[in-house]
N, C-alpha and C positions, 0 to 999 in steps of 0.2 A: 504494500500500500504506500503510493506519495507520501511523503509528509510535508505538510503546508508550513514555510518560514513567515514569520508574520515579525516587521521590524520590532525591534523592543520600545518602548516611549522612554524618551531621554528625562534622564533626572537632575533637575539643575539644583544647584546649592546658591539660592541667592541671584544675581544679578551681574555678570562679567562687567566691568567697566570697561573693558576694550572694545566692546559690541555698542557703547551709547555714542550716540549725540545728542550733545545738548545745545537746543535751538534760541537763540534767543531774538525775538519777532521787535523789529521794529525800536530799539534802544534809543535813547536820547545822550544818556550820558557815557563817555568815551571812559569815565572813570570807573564808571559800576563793571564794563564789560573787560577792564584790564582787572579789577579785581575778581572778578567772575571766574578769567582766566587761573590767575595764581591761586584761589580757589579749587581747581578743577586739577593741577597738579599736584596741589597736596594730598589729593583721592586719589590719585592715579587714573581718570578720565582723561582722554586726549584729543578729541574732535568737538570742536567749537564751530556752529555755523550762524549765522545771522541772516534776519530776513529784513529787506529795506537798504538803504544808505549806509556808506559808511560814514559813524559820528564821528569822526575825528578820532581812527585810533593811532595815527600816528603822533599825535601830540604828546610832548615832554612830558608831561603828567600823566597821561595815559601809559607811558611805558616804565614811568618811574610805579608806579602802582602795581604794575605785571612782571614788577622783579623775580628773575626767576624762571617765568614763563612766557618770556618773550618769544617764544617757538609757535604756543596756542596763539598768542595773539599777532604775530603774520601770519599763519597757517590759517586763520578762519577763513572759511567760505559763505559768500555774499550769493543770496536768491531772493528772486525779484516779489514771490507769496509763500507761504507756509507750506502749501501742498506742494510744491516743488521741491522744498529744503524737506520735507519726510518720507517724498516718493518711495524711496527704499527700505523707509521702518516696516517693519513686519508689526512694531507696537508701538502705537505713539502716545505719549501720557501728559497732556496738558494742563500747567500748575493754575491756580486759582483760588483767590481769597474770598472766594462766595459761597456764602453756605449753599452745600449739597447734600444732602442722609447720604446720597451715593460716592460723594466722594471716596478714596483712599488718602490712606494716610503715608508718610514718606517711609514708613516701616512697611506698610502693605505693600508698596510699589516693589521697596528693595527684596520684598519675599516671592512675590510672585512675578514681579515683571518678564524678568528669567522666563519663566515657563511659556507664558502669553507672547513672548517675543519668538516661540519655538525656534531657536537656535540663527535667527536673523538677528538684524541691527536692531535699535531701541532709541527711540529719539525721543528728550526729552523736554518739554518746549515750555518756555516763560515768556511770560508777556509785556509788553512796557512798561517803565517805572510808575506812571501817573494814573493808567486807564487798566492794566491788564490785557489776556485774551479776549477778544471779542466775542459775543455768541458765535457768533460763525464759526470762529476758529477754535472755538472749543464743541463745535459739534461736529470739526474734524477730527478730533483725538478721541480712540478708543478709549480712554478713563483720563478723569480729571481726579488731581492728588493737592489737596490743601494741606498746610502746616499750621495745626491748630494752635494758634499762639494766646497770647492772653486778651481777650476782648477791649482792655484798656489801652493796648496798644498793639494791635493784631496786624499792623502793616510792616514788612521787612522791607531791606532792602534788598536790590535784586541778587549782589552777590552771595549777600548772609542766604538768602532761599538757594543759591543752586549751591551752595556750603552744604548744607543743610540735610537736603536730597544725595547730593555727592557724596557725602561719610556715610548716610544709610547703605548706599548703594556699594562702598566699599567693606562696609565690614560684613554688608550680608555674604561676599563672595566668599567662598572655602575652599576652591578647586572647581575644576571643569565640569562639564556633563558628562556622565554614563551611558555608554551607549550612543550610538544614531539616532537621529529625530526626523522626521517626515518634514521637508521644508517649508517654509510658511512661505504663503504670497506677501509680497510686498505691499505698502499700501497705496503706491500708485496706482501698481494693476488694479486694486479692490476700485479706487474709484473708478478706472476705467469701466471698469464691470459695471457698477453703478452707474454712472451715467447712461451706458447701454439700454440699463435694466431704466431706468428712469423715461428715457424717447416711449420703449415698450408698453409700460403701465401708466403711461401719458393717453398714449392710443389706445388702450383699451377701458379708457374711463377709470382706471382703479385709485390713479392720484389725480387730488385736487390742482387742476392747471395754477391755481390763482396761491398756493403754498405747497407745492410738492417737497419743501426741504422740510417738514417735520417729519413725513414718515421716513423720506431717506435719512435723516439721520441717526431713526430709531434701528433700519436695516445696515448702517455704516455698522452699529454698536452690535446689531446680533454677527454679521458676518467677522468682526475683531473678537467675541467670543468662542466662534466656529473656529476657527485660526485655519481655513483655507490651503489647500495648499495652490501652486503657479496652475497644476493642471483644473481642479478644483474651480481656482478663477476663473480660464479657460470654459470651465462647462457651463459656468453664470454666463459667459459674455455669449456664448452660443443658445443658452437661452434665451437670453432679451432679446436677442436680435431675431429668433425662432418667434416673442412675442410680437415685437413691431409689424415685423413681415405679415402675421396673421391681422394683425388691426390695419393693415393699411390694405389688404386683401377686403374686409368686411366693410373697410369704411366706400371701396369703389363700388361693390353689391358683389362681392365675388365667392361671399361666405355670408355664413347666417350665424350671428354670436345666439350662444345658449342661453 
């Protein structure tokens, strides 16, 4: 009789810090993001990407600040929106000082992000000093993680928060993963998927023309907790496009919807 090899599921310990980026959306201050840096060395994180302009990180202050880490801070890479600078996270986890029951915590993140990341990248994203993530862009990240600070003064600043998260995320590490893991799609692909999947259930009346981003964001969040894999994406995008075809069949009289 065959015997059937079925992969083993990989067992992480914690949260590699080789595997994050940490994104930091639209900065003002050149100071926050050199200490941000030096921050991000002393966890042993090493990829820094920025979405927007550069604030001036060339300035004398700003590299007096990133003593140390003057490496993270030329090495960052500049992307023009957010979904672009996480294309590649398999998990994206976007910080926020608003209350949520659903949020995580920077201990939850550092314990399970690992897993949820299944052995892809992990990008970890903070918002501007003044406003934060926007809805938007936190209805692009599969979990949002607050740092429950003291209600009398619950606002950080931006480097103390990715300090913060960064040490979680270091000490949760113990060693590698166990085993092989089934790879996770990226979350470009997933958006591409989605959008597909979005034309699809546009034409088939299932979303509201007039707000179709509430349910996709509810289907962003279940398909980050499926954790997907490329081919997985792949059978999403052949279905939306399998639904459109049919609604644009029905809408010329060429089928009869049920």
């Amino acid at each position: 009789m065959m015997s059937l090899r079925y992969p083993r599921c990989e067992l992480y310990l914690g949260v590699d810090p080789a595997v994050v980026d940490v994104v930091l959306v639209r900065p003002r201050n050149p100071a926050n993001v050199a200490a941000a840096c030096r921050a991000l060395k002393n966890m042993g994180l090493r990829s820094l990407r920025l979405v927007g302009e550069d604030p001036g990180l060339g300035r004398p202050e700003a590299r007096n600040l990133a003593y140390g880490a003057w490496e993270l801070l030329d090495s960052a890479r500049f992307f023009s929106g957010l979904q672009e600078a996480v294309a590649d996270a398999t998990f994206v986890a976007g910080t926020s000082g608003r209350e949520d029951p659903a949020a995580w915590s920077p201990r939850r993140l550092a314990a399970e992000g690992g897993a949820r990341a299944g052995g892809g990248r992990m990008a970890l994203v903070f918002g501007p000093e003044a406003s934060g993530l926007t809805a938007e862009e936190l209805s692009w990240c599969h979990a949002r993680v607050r740092i429950a600070a003291d209600p009398q003064q619950p606002s950080l600043n931006l480097a103390q928060a990715v300090l913060i998260l960064a040490y979680e995320i270091r000490i949760s590490h113990a060693g590698g993963p166990e085993g092989p893991a089934p790879p996770r799609a990226a979350a470009g692909e997933l958006e591409a998927a989605l959008r597909e999947l979005e034309e699809g259930l546009l034409g088939i009346g299932y979303l509201n023309p007039d707000n179709p981003g509430a349910i996709l964001a509810e289907l962003r969040l279940l398909l980050a907790r499926a954790g997907p894999t490329p081919r997985e994406a792949s059978l999403l995008r052949g279905l939306a496009r399998q639904i459109r075809w049919a609604a644009s069949r029905i809408a010329a009289g060429g089928g009869e919807s049920r």
